[in-house]
C-alpha positions in Angstrom: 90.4 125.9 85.7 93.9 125.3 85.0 95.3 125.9 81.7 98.2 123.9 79.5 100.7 125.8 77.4 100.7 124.3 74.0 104.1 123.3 72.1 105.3 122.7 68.8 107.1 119.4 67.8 110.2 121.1 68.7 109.0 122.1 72.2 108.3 126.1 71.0 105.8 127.2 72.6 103.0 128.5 69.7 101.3 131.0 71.9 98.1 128.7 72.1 96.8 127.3 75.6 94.2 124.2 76.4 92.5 123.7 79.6 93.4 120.7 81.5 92.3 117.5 79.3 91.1 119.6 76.5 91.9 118.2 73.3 95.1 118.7 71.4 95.3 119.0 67.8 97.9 116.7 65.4 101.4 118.6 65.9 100.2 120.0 69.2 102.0 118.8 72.5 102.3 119.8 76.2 105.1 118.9 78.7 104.8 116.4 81.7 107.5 116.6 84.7 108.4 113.6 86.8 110.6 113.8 89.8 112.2 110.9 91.1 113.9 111.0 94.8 116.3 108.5 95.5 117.9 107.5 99.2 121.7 106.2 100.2 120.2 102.9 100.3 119.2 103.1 96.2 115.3 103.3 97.2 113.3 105.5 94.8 110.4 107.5 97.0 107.3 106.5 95.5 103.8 108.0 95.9 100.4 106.0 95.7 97.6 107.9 94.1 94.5 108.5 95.9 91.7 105.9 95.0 89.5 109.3 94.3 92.2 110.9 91.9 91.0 110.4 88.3 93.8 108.4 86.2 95.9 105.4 87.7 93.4 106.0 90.8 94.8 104.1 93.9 97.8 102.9 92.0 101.6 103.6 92.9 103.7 105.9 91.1 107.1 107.8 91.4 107.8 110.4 93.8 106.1 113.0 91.8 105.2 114.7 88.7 102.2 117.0 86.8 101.8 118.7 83.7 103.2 122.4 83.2 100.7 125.1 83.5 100.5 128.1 81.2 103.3 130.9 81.8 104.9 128.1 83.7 108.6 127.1 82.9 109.6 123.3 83.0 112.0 124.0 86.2 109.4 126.2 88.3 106.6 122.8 87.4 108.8 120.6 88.8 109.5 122.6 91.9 106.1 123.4 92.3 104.9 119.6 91.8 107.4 118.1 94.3 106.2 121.0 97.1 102.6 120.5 96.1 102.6 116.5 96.1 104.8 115.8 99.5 105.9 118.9 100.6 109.3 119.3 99.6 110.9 122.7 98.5 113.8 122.2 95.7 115.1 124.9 93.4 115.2 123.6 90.1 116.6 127.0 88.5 118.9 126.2 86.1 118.5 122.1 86.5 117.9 120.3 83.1 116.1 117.3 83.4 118.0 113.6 83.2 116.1 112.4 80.4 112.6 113.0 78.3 110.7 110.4 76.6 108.1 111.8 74.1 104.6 110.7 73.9 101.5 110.7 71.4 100.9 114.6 72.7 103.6 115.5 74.7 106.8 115.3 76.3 107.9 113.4 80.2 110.4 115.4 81.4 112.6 113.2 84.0 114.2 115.1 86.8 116.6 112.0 89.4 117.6 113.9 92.6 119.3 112.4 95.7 117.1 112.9 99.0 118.9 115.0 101.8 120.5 113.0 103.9 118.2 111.5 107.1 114.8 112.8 105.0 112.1 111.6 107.5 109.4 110.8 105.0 106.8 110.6 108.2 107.5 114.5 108.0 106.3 115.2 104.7 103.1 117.2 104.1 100.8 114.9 101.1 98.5 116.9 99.4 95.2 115.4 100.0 93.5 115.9 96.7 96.1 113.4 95.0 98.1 111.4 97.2 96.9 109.0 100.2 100.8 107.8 101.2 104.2 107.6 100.2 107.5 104.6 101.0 110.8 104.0 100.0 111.4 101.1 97.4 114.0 99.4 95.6 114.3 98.8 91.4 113.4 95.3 92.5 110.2 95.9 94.4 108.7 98.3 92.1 109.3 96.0 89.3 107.4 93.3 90.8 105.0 96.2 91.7 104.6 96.7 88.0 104.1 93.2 87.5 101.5 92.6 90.1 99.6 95.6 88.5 99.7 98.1 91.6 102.4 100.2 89.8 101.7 102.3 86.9 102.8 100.1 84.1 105.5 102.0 82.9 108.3 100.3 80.7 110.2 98.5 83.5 113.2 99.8 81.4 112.0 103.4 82.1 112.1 102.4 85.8 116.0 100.7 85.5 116.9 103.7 83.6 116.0 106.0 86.3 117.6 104.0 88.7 120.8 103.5 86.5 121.2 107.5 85.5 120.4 109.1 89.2 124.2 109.9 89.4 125.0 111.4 86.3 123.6 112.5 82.9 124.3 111.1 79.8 124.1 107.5 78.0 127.4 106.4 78.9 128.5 105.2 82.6 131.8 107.0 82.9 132.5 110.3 81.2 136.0 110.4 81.6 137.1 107.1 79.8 136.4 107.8 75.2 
């Protein structure tokens, strides 16, 4: 049985926990992370789901992502997600995310990271239980991916804006110019 922490509005934690798809009440949220790995050719790794896994079952996602489990902090999820889902060990100590985008009960945590260089995804170790294969892909193709309906139909904005931000944090493109 896995267990959520439960947060305030303001992202406090309030003590409370909920098991995994339990019901939250109004003013009670719990925090998603996503991890997107880019290459040097601006390809985004993405994961498709297994056609077993409840939720967006056989559907292509981003590299990685999963809710935070109780006593968990947002940087040790995202660590543990991206080793659990494909194998790869990142320390996100002291890494904020890029971005979060709230939702009805919760908050999406984004996390854009740069692949090591010559990352042999044919090396990577999938978890079973959630996904069935992973391939490199540009903005362009996973837009039309969302299109066609194979993607998650995430805001193709969200998708640009992940692309666009990998580099740097912030809304603006340049930090040095005012």
């Amino acid at each position: 049985m896995e267990l959520w922490d439960v947060y305030d509005r303001y992202r406090r934690q309030t003590g409370k926990t909920v098991e995994r798809g339990g019901h939250l009440s109004g003013g009670e949220y719990r925090a998603v992370v996503h991890i997107c790995v880019f290459n040097d050719k601006d390809e985004m790794l993405i994961q498709q789901r297994q056609p077993f896994k409840h939720g967006w079952s056989n559907m292509w996602d981003v590299t990685t992502g999963g809710c935070v489990v109780a006593g968990e902090t947002i940087e040790a999820a995202a660590g543990r997600e991206l080793f659990e889902e494909i194998g790869l060990r990142v320390d996100f100590t002291g890494v904020r995310p890029h971005f979060t985008i709230n939702f009805g009960h919760g908050f999406d945590d984004y996390y854009l990271l740069d692949a090591e260089t010559g990352l042999n995804i044919e090396n990577l170790e999938l978890q079973y239980e959630e996904v069935q294969r992973v391939k490199w892909a540009s903005k362009e193709e996973i837009l039309h991916m969302i299109g066609s309906g194979e993607f998650i139909p995430y805001h193709k904005s969200l998708i640009a804006m992940c692309f666009d931000m990998r580099r740097n944090y912030g809304a603006v493109t340049d930090r040095d110019k005012s």
